[in-house]
N, C-alpha and C positions, 0 to 999 in steps of 0.2 A: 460948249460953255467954257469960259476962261476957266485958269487954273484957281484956286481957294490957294489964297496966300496960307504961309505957315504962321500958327498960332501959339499961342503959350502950351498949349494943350501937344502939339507936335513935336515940341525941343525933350528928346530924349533925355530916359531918366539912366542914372547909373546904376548899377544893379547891387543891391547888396555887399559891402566888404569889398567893393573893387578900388583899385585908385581910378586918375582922372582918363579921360581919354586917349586911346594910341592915336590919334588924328587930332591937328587942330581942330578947335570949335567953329571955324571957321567954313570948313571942310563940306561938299553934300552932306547931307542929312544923311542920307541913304549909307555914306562910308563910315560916319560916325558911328551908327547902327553894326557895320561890319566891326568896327574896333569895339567894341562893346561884346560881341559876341566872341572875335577873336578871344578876347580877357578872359572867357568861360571856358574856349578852349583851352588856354594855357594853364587855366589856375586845376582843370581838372576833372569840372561840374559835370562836363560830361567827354564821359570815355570813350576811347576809340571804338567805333562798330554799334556804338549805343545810338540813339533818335535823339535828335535836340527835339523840344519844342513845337509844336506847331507855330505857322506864321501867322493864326490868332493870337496864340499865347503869348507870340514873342511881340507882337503889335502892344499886346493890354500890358507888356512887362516893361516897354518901354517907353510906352505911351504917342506911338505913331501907327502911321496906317499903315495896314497890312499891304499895300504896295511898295512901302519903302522898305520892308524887310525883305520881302521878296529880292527887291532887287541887289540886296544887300547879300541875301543869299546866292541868289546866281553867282556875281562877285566868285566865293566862294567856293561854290562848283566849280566856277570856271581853275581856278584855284587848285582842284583836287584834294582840296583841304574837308568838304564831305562832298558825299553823295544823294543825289534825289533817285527815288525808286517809288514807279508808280503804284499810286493807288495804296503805298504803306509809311512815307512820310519821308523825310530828311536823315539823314545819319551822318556821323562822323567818321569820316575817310579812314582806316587800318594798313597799312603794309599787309595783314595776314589775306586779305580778299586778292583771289585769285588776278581780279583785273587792277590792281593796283601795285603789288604785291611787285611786278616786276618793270616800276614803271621808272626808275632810274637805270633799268638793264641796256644798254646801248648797242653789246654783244652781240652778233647773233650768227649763227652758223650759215655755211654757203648755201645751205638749202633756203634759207630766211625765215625758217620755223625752229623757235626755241624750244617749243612743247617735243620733236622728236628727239634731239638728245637727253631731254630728262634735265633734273636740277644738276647744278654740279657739284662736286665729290670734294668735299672741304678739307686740306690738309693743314693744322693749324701748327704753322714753326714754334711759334712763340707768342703770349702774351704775357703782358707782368706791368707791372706801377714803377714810373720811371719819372725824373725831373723833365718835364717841357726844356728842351731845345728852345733854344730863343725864336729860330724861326715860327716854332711848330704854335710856341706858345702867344706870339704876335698874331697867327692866321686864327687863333681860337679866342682869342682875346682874353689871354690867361698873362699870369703875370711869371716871367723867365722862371724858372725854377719849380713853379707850380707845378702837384702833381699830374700825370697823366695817364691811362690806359695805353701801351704800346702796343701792336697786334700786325706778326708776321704770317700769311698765309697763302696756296697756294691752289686755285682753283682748277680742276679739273672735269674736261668734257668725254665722254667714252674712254675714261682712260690717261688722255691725254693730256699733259701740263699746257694749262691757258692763258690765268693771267695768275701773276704774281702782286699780290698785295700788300702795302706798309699803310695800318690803320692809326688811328690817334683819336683819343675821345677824354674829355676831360676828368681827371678820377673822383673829383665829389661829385660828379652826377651817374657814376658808372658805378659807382663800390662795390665792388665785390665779381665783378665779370673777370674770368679766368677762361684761360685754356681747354677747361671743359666744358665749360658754358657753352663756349663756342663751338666748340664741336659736335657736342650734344644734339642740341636743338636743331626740331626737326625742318623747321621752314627759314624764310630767310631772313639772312641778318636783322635788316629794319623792323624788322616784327620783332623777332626778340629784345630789340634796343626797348620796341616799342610797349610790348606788351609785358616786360620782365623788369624794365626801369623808367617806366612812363616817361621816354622822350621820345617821341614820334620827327622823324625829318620830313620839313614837308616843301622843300624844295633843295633845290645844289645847282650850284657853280662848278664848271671844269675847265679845267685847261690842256689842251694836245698839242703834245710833237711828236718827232718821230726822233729815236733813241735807241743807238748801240746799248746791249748791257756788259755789264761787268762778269767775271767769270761766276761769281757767285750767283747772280742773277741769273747767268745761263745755262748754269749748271742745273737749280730748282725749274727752271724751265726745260729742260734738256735741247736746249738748239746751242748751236756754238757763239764765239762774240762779235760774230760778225753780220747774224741775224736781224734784221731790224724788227724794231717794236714800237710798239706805240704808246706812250707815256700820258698816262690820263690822271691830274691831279683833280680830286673833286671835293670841293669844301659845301658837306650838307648845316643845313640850316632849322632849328626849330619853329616854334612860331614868334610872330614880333623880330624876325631878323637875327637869331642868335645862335651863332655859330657851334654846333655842338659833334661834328667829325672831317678829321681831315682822312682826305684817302689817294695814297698815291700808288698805282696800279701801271706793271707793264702789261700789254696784252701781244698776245700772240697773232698776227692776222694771215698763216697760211690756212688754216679751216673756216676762219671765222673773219668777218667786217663790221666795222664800226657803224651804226648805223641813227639818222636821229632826223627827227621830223621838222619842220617852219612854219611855222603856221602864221 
């Protein structure tokens, strides 16, 4: 049978208190539906690890058919922004979930199993509230001067200095993260960003080369300055494209290789 043209009854509603669409109106039905929900995620409605909606509910909330959320939700899955688990409904993606949890990890030891050296051994140089660097504050899209979370640290696998870390996160969305926070907390970063100052990064950008370090560099890593390393800037992202951490990381690659999928 042809397809049933779309009707007044089909053109999505906005949902309570939100502004207008992240997508032209113009846009599939179906993505409009994903920017709609996106909004819920950002504004809060529902928390990481918690169930959205069923795709009845979200059909009657929106006023389309339950196949266009569907497909709006796949989107989404595909995304990693939640998850589908049979037979108990849709959830909202977490960092804290073991399969997620290490899904910007690129690292991985020459065995090519991360689970046998265990999490690694966090040595925290430094953090503190500092004025944005003009660069740092352009890549964050902060204005020069604007405050910043600075955060020096030094990751380590059995022992061993791995990669060395220089973070940046903007200071009205961080207040209050310190040197012990970081230290403290038992799981990984993103999770405590996530679960301790509700910003979840749900994707990143990197850049690599390959990079002599300087004596200081080399020295927190213990190789000398003639070691090469591997230099990985990654700028994560919230939802709606909003830059919320810069991270510039050397990495060691005699135990360990860079490693990253194409799909």
């Amino acid at each position: 049978m042809p397809s049933t043209p779309s009707s007044a009854a089909d053109t999505p509603a906005s949902p309570t208190g939100t502004v207008g669409l992240s997508v032209p109106a113009f846009s599939p039905l179906y993505q409009q539906i994903k920017g709609l929900i996106l909004q819920s995620l950002q504004s809060g409605e529902w928390k990481p690890g918690e169930a959205i909606p069923s795709e009845i509910e979200l059909a009657a909330r929106f006023r389309v058919s339950q196949g266009t959320v569907r497909k709006a939700i796949d989107d989404l899955a595909a995304e990693n922004l939640v998850i589908r688990r049979q037979g108990k409904g849709t959830f909202v993606a977490t960092h804290a979930e073991h399969q997620v949890q290490y899904r910007f990890l690129r690292l991985l030891p020459d065995s090519g199993d991360a689970s046998v050296e265990g999490p690694a051994e966090r040595h925290i140089i430094d953090c503190k509230l500092v004025r944005a660097p003009a660069d740092v504050a352009r890549t964050l899209g902060l204005r020069t001067g604007e405050s910043v979370i600075q955060a020096r640290r030094v990751l380590s696998f059995q022992g061993i200095p791995t990669i060395l870390e220089d973070i940046w996160l903007p200071g009205q969305a961080f207040k209050g993260l310190n040197a012990a926070h970081m230290a403290n907390y038992p799981g990984p970063t993103y999770a405590m960003l996530e679960l301790d100052f509700g910003v979840r990064m749900v994707r990143a950008e990197e850049k690599i080369r390959a990079v002599l370090p300087d004596q200081a560099q080399a020295t927190l890593l213990q190789v000398t300055p003639a070691t090469p390393l591997l230099s990985v800037e990654r700028l994560a992202y919230t939802y709606n494209d909003v830059p919320m951490e810069l991270r510039r990381g050397l990495y060691r690659t005699d135990t360990h290789y860079y490693r990253n999928e194409l799909n």
